[in-house]
PyMOL CGO cylinders between C-alpha atoms (Angstrom):
from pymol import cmd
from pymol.cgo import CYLINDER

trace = [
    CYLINDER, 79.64, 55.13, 69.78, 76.19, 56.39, 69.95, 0.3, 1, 1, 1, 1, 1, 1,
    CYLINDER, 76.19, 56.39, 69.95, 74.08, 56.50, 66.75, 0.3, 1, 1, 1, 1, 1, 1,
    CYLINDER, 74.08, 56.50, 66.75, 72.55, 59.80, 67.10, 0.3, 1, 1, 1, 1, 1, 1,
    CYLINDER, 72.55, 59.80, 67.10, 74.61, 63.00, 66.43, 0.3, 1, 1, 1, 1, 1, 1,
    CYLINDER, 74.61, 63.00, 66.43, 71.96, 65.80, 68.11, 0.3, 1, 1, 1, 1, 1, 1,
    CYLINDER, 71.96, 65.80, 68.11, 72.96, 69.42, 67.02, 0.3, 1, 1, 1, 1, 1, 1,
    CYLINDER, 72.96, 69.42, 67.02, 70.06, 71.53, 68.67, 0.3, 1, 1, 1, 1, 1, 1,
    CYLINDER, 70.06, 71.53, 68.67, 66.30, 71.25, 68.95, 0.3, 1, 1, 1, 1, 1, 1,
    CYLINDER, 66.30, 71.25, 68.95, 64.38, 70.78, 65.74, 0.3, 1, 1, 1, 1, 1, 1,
    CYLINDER, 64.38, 70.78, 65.74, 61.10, 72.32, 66.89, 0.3, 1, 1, 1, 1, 1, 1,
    CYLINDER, 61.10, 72.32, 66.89, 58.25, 72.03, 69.97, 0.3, 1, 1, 1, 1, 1, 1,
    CYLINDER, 58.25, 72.03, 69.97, 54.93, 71.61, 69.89, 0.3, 1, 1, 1, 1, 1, 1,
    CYLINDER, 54.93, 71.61, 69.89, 52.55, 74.11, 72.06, 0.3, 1, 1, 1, 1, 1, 1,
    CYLINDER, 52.55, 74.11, 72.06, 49.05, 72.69, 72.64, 0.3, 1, 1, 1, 1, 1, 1,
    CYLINDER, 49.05, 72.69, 72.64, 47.55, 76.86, 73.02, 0.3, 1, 1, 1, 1, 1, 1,
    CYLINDER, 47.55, 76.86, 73.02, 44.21, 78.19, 74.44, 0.3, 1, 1, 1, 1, 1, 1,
    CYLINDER, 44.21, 78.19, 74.44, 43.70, 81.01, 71.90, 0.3, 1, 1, 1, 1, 1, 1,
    CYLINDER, 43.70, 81.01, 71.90, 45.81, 80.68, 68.37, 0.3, 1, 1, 1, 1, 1, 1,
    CYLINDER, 45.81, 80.68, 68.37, 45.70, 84.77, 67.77, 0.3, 1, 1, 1, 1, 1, 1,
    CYLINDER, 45.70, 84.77, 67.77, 46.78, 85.70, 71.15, 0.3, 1, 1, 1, 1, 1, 1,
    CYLINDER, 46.78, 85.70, 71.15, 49.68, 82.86, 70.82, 0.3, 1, 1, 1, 1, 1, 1,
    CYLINDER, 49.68, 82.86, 70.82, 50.08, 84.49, 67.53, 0.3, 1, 1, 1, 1, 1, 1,
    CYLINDER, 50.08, 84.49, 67.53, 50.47, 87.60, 68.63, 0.3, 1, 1, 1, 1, 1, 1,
    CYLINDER, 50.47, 87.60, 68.63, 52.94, 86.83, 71.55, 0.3, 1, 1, 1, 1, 1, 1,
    CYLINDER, 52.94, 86.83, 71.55, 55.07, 84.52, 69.52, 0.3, 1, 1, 1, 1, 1, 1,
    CYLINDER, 55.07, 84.52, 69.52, 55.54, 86.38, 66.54, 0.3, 1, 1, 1, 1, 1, 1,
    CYLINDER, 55.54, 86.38, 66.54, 54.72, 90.08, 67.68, 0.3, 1, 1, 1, 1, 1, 1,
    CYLINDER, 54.72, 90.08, 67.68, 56.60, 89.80, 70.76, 0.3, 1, 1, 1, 1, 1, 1,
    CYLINDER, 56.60, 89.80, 70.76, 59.47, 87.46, 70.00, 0.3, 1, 1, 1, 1, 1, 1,
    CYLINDER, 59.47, 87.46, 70.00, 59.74, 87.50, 66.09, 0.3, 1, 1, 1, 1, 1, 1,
    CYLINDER, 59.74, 87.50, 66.09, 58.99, 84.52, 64.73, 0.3, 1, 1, 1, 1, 1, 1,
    CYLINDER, 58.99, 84.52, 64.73, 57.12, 84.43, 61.47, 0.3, 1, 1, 1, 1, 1, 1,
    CYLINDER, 57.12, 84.43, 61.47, 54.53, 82.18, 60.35, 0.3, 1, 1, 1, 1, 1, 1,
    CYLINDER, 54.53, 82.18, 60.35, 55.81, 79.86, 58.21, 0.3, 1, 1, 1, 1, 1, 1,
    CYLINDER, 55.81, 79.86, 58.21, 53.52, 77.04, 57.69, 0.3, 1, 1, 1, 1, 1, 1,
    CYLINDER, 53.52, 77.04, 57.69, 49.57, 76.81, 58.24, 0.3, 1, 1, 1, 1, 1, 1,
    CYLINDER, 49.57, 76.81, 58.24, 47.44, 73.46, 58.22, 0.3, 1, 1, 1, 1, 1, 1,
    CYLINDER, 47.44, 73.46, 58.22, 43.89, 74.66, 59.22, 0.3, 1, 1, 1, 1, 1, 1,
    CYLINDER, 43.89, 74.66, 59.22, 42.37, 71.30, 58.33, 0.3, 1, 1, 1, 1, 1, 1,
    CYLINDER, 42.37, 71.30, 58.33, 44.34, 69.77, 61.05, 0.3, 1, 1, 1, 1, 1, 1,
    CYLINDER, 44.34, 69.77, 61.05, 44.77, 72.77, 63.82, 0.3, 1, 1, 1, 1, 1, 1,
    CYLINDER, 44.77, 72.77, 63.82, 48.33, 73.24, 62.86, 0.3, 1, 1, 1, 1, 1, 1,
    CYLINDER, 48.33, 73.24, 62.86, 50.26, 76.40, 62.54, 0.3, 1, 1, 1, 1, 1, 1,
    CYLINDER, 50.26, 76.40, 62.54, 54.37, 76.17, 62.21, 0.3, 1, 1, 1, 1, 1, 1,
    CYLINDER, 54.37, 76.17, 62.21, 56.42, 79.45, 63.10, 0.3, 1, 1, 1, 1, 1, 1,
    CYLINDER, 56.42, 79.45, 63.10, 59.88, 80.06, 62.27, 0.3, 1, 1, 1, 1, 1, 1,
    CYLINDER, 59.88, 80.06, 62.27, 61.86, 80.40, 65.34, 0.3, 1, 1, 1, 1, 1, 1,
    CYLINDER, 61.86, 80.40, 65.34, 65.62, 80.47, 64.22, 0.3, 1, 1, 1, 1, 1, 1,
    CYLINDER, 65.62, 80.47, 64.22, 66.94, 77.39, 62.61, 0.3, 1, 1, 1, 1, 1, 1,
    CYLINDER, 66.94, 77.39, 62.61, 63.80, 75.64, 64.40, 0.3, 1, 1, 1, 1, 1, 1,
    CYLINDER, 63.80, 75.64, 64.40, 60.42, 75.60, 64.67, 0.3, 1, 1, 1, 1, 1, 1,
    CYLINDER, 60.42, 75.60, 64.67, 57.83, 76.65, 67.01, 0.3, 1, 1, 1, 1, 1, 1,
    CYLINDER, 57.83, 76.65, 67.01, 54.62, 74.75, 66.52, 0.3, 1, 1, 1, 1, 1, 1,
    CYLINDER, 54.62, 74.75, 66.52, 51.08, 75.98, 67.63, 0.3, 1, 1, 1, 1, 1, 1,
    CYLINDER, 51.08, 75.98, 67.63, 47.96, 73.40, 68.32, 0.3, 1, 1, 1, 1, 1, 1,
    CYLINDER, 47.96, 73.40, 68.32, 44.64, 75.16, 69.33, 0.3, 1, 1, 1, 1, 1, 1,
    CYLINDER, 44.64, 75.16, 69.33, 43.25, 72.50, 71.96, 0.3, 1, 1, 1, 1, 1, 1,
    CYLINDER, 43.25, 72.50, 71.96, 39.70, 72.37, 69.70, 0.3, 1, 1, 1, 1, 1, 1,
    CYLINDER, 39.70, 72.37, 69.70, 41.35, 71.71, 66.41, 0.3, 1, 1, 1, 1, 1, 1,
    CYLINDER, 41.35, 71.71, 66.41, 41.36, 68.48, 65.31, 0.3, 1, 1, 1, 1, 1, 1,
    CYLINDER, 41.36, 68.48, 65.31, 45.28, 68.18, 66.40, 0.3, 1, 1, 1, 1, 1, 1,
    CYLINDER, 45.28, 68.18, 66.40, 44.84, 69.40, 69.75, 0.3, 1, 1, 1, 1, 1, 1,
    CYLINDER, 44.84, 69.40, 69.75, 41.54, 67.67, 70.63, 0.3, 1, 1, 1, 1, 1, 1,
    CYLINDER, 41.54, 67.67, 70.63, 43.81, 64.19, 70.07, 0.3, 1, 1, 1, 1, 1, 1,
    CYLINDER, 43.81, 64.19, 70.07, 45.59, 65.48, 72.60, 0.3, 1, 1, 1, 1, 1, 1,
    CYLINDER, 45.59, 65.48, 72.60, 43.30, 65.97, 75.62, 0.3, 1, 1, 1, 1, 1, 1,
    CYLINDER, 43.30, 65.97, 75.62, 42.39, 68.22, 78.21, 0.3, 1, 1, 1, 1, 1, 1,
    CYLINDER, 42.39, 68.22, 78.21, 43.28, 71.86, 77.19, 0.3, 1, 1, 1, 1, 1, 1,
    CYLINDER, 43.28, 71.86, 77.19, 46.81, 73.38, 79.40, 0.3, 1, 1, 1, 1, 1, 1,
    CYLINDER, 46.81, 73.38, 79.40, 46.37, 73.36, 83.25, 0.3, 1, 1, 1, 1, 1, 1,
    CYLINDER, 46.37, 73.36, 83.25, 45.01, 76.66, 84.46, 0.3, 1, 1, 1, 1, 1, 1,
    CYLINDER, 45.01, 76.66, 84.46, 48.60, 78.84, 85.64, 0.3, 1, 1, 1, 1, 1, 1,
    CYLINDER, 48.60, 78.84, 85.64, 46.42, 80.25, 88.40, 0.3, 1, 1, 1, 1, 1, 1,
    CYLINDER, 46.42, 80.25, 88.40, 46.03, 76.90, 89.24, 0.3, 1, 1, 1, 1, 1, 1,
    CYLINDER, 46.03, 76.90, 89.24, 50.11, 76.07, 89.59, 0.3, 1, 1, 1, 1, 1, 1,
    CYLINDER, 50.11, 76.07, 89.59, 49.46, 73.57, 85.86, 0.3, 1, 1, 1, 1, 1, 1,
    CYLINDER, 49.46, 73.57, 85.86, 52.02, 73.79, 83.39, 0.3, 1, 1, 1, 1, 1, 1,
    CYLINDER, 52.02, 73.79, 83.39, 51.92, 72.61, 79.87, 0.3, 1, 1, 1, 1, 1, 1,
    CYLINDER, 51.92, 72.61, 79.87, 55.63, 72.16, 79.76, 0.3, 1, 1, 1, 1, 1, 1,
    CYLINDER, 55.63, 72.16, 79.76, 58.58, 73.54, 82.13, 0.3, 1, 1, 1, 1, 1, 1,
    CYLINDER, 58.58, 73.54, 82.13, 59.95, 75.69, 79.71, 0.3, 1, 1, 1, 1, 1, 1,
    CYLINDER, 59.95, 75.69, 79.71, 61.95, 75.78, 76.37, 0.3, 1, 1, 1, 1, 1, 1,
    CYLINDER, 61.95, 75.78, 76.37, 64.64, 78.52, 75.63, 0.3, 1, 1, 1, 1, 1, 1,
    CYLINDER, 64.64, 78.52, 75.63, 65.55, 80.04, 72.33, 0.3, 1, 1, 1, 1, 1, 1,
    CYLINDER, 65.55, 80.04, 72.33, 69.02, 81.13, 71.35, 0.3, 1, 1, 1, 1, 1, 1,
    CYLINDER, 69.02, 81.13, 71.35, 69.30, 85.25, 70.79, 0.3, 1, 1, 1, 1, 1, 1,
    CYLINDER, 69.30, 85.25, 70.79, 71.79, 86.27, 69.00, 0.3, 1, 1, 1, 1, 1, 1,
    CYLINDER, 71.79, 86.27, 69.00, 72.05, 89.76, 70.98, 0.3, 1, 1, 1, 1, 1, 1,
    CYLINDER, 72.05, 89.76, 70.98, 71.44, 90.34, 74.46, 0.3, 1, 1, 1, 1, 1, 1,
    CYLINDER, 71.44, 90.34, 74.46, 70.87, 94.01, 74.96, 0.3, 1, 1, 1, 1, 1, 1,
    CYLINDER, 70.87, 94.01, 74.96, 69.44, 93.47, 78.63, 0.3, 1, 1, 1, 1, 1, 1,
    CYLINDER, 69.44, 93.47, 78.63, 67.58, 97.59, 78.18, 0.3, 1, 1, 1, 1, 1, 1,
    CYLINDER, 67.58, 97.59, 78.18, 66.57, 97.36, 74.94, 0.3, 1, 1, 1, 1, 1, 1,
    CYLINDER, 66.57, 97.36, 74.94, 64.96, 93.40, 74.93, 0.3, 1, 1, 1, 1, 1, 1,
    CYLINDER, 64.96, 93.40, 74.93, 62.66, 94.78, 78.30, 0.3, 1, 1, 1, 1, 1, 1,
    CYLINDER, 62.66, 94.78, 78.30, 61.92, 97.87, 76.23, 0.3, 1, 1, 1, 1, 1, 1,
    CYLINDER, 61.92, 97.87, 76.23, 60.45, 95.09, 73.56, 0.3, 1, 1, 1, 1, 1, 1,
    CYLINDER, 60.45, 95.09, 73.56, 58.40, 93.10, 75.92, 0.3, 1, 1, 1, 1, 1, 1,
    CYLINDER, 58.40, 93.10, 75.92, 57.04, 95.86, 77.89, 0.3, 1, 1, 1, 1, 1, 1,
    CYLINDER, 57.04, 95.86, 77.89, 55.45, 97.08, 74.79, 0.3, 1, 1, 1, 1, 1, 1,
    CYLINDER, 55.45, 97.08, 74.79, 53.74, 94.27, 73.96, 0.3, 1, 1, 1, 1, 1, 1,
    CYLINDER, 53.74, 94.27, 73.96, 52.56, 93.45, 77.06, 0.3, 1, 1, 1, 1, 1, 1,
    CYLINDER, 52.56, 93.45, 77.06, 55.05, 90.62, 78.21, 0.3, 1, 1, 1, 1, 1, 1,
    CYLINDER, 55.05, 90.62, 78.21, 56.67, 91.00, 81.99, 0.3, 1, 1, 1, 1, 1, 1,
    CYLINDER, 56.67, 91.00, 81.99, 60.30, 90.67, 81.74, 0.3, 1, 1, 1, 1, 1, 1,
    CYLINDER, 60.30, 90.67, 81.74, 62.22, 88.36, 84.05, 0.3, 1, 1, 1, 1, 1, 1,
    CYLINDER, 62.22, 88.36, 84.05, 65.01, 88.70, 86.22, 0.3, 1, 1, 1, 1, 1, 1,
    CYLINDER, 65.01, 88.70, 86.22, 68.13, 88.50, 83.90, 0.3, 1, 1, 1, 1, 1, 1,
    CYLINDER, 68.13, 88.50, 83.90, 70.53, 85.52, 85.47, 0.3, 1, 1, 1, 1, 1, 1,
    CYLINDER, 70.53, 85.52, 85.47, 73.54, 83.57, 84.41, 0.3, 1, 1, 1, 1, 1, 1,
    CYLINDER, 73.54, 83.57, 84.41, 72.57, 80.54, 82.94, 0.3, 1, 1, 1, 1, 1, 1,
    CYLINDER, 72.57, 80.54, 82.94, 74.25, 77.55, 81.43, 0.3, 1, 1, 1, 1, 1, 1,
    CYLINDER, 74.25, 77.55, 81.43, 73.20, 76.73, 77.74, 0.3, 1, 1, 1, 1, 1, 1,
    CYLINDER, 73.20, 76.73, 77.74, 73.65, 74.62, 75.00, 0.3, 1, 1, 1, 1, 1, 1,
    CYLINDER, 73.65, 74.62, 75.00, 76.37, 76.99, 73.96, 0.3, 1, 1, 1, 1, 1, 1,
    CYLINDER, 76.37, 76.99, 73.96, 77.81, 77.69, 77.67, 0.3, 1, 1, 1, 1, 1, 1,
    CYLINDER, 77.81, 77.69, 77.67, 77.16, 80.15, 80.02, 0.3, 1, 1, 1, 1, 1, 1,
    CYLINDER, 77.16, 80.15, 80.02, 75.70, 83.17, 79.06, 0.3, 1, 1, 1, 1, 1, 1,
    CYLINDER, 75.70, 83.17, 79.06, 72.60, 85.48, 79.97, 0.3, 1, 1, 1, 1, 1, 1,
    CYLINDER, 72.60, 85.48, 79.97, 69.42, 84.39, 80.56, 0.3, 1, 1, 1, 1, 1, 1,
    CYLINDER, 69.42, 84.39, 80.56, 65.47, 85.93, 81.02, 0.3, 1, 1, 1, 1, 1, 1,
    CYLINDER, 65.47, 85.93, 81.02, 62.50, 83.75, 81.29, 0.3, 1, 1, 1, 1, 1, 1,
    CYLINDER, 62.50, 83.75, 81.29, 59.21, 85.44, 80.07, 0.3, 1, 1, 1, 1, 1, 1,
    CYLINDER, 59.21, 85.44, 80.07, 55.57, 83.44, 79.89, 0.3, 1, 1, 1, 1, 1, 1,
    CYLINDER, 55.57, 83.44, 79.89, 53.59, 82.69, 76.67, 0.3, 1, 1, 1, 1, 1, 1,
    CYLINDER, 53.59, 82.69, 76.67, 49.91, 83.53, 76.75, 0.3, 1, 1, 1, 1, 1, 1,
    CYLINDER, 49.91, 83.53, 76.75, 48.82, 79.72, 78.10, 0.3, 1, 1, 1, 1, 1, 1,
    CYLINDER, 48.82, 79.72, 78.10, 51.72, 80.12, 80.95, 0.3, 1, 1, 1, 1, 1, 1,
    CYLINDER, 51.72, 80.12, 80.95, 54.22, 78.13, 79.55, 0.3, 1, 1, 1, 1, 1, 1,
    CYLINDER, 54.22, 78.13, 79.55, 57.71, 79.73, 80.44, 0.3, 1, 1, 1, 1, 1, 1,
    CYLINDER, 57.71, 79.73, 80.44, 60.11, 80.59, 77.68, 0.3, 1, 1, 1, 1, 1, 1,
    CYLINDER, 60.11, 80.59, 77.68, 63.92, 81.00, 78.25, 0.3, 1, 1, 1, 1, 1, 1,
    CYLINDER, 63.92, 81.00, 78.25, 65.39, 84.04, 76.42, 0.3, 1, 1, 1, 1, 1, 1,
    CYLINDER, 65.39, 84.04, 76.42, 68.71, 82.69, 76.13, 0.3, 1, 1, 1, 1, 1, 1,
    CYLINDER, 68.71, 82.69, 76.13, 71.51, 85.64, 75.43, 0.3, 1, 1, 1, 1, 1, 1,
    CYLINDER, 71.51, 85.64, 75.43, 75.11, 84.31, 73.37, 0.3, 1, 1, 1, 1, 1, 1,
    CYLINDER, 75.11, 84.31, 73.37, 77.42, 82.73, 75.53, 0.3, 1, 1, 1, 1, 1, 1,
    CYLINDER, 77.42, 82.73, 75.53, 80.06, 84.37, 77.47, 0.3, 1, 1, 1, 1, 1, 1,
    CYLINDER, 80.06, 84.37, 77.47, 82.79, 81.72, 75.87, 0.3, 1, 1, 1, 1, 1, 1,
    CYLINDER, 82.79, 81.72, 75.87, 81.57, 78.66, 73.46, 0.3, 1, 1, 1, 1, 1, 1,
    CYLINDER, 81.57, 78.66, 73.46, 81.32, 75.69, 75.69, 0.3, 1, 1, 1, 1, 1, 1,
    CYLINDER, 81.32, 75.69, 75.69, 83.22, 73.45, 73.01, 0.3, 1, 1, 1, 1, 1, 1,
]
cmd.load_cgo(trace, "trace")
Protein backbone atom coordinates (compact mmCIF):
# COMPACT_ATOMS: atom_id res chain seq x y z
CA UNK A 1 0.00 0.00 0.00
CA UNK A 2 1.55 3.27 -0.67
CA UNK A 3 1.33 6.01 2.00
CA UNK A 4 0.50 8.89 -0.11
CA UNK A 5 -3.07 9.30 -1.54
CA UNK A 6 -2.24 12.30 -4.37
CA UNK A 7 -5.58 13.91 -5.64
CA UNK A 8 -4.19 16.73 -8.03
CA UNK A 9 -1.46 19.35 -7.88
CA UNK A 10 -1.47 21.64 -4.88
CA UNK A 11 0.27 24.59 -6.51
CA UNK A 12 3.74 25.57 -8.68
CA UNK A 13 6.10 27.90 -8.18
CA UNK A 14 7.16 30.35 -11.24
CA UNK A 15 10.54 32.04 -10.69
CA UNK A 16 9.18 35.37 -13.32
CA UNK A 17 11.22 38.16 -15.04
CA UNK A 18 8.65 40.97 -14.58
CA UNK A 19 5.81 40.37 -11.65
CA UNK A 20 3.14 42.91 -13.52
CA UNK A 21 3.50 41.46 -16.87
CA UNK A 22 3.17 37.80 -15.13
CA UNK A 23 0.37 39.50 -13.43
CA UNK A 24 -1.22 40.55 -16.15
CA UNK A 25 -0.97 37.26 -18.22
CA UNK A 26 -1.92 35.04 -15.36
CA UNK A 27 -4.75 36.72 -14.04
CA UNK A 28 -5.90 39.00 -17.06
CA UNK A 29 -5.48 36.37 -19.51
CA UNK A 30 -6.29 33.14 -17.71
CA UNK A 31 -8.34 34.28 -14.57
CA UNK A 32 -6.71 33.67 -11.70
CA UNK A 33 -7.00 36.15 -8.88
CA UNK A 34 -4.52 37.26 -6.51
CA UNK A 35 -4.96 35.73 -3.51
CA UNK A 36 -2.04 36.09 -1.31
CA UNK A 37 0.90 38.79 -1.39
CA UNK A 38 4.28 38.56 0.69
CA UNK A 39 6.32 41.60 -0.60
CA UNK A 40 8.89 41.21 2.15
CA UNK A 41 9.82 37.94 0.71
CA UNK A 42 9.06 38.33 -3.30
CA UNK A 43 6.03 36.20 -3.00
CA UNK A 44 2.74 36.58 -4.69
CA UNK A 45 0.08 33.43 -4.54
CA UNK A 46 -2.79 33.38 -7.28
CA UNK A 47 -5.78 31.36 -7.17
CA UNK A 48 -5.80 29.00 -9.98
CA UNK A 49 -8.80 26.55 -9.33
CA UNK A 50 -8.57 24.39 -6.31
CA UNK A 51 -4.65 25.21 -6.57
CA UNK A 52 -2.31 27.67 -6.57
CA UNK A 53 -0.17 29.44 -8.92
CA UNK A 54 2.81 31.00 -7.23
CA UNK A 55 4.88 34.01 -8.64
CA UNK A 56 8.77 34.73 -7.52
CA UNK A 57 10.33 37.89 -9.16
CA UNK A 58 14.07 36.60 -9.68
CA UNK A 59 15.36 39.99 -7.55
CA UNK A 60 13.14 39.48 -4.59
CA UNK A 61 14.54 38.06 -1.83
CA UNK A 62 12.71 34.53 -2.78
CA UNK A 63 13.85 34.42 -6.18
CA UNK A 64 17.43 35.68 -5.70
CA UNK A 65 17.79 32.22 -3.36
CA UNK A 66 17.07 30.72 -6.27
CA UNK A 67 19.68 31.72 -8.87
CA UNK A 68 20.15 32.78 -12.23
CA UNK A 69 16.91 34.45 -13.56
CA UNK A 70 14.77 31.85 -16.45
CA UNK A 71 16.90 30.88 -19.54
CA UNK A 72 16.37 33.32 -22.35
CA UNK A 73 13.31 31.39 -24.79
CA UNK A 74 15.18 32.91 -27.71
CA UNK A 75 17.84 31.07 -26.44
CA UNK A 76 15.86 27.38 -26.48
CA UNK A 77 16.02 27.75 -21.97
CA UNK A 78 13.07 26.76 -20.24
CA UNK A 79 12.16 27.38 -16.69
CA UNK A 80 9.99 24.33 -16.56
CA UNK A 81 8.38 22.05 -19.46
CA UNK A 82 5.07 23.01 -18.82
CA UNK A 83 2.14 22.66 -16.27
CA UNK A 84 -1.59 22.37 -17.42
CA UNK A 85 -4.64 23.63 -15.67
CA UNK A 86 -8.01 21.91 -15.71
CA UNK A 87 -10.92 24.17 -17.66
CA UNK A 88 -13.99 23.44 -16.94
CA UNK A 89 -15.31 24.49 -20.59
CA UNK A 90 -13.62 24.10 -23.72
CA UNK A 91 -15.21 26.40 -26.22
CA UNK A 92 -12.23 25.95 -28.80
CA UNK A 93 -13.71 29.79 -30.71
CA UNK A 94 -14.46 31.53 -27.88
CA UNK A 95 -11.05 30.58 -25.48
CA UNK A 96 -8.80 31.95 -28.89
CA UNK A 97 -11.16 34.92 -28.95
CA UNK A 98 -9.80 35.41 -25.08
CA UNK A 99 -6.17 35.08 -25.73
CA UNK A 100 -6.02 36.97 -28.85
CA UNK A 101 -7.19 39.91 -26.93
CA UNK A 102 -4.79 39.94 -24.54
CA UNK A 103 -2.08 39.34 -26.51
CA UNK A 104 -1.44 35.50 -25.95
CA UNK A 105 -0.91 33.19 -29.34
CA UNK A 106 -3.18 30.32 -29.16
CA UNK A 107 -1.93 26.81 -29.82
CA UNK A 108 -2.90 24.13 -31.95
CA UNK A 109 -5.90 22.42 -30.13
CA UNK A 110 -4.91 18.42 -29.83
CA UNK A 111 -6.19 15.41 -28.01
CA UNK A 112 -4.44 14.97 -25.00
CA UNK A 113 -4.45 12.55 -22.14
CA UNK A 114 -5.03 14.15 -18.60
CA UNK A 115 -5.35 13.56 -15.18
CA UNK A 116 -9.02 13.15 -15.87
CA UNK A 117 -8.61 11.18 -19.38
CA UNK A 118 -8.55 12.24 -22.67
CA UNK A 119 -9.88 15.35 -23.55
CA UNK A 120 -8.83 18.68 -25.45
CA UNK A 121 -5.85 20.30 -25.11
CA UNK A 122 -4.01 24.01 -26.14
CA UNK A 123 -0.66 24.98 -24.92
CA UNK A 124 -0.13 28.83 -24.71
CA UNK A 125 3.33 30.56 -23.19
CA UNK A 126 3.52 32.74 -20.02
CA UNK A 127 5.43 35.99 -20.36
CA UNK A 128 9.06 34.25 -19.18
CA UNK A 129 8.30 31.31 -21.90
CA UNK A 130 7.22 28.78 -19.76
CA UNK A 131 4.43 26.69 -21.62
CA UNK A 132 1.06 26.28 -20.02
CA UNK A 133 -1.37 23.40 -20.94
CA UNK A 134 -5.01 24.58 -21.30
CA UNK A 135 -6.48 21.40 -20.48
CA UNK A 136 -10.38 21.13 -21.78
CA UNK A 137 -12.88 18.35 -19.56
CA UNK A 138 -12.40 14.99 -20.53
CA UNK A 139 -14.16 13.22 -23.22
CA UNK A 140 -15.09 10.22 -20.54
CA UNK A 141 -13.61 10.27 -16.74
CA UNK A 142 -10.61 8.07 -16.82
CA UNK A 143 -11.77 6.29 -13.45
Amino acid sequence: MVPLDIRGLDHVVLRVTDLERSLAFYCDALGCTAERRLDELGLVQLRAGDALIDLVPVDSPLGRAGGAPPPAVEAGGRNVDHFAVRLADFDEVALRAHLDAHGVEPGAVERRYGAEGNGPSMYIRDPDGNTVELKGPPESPSR
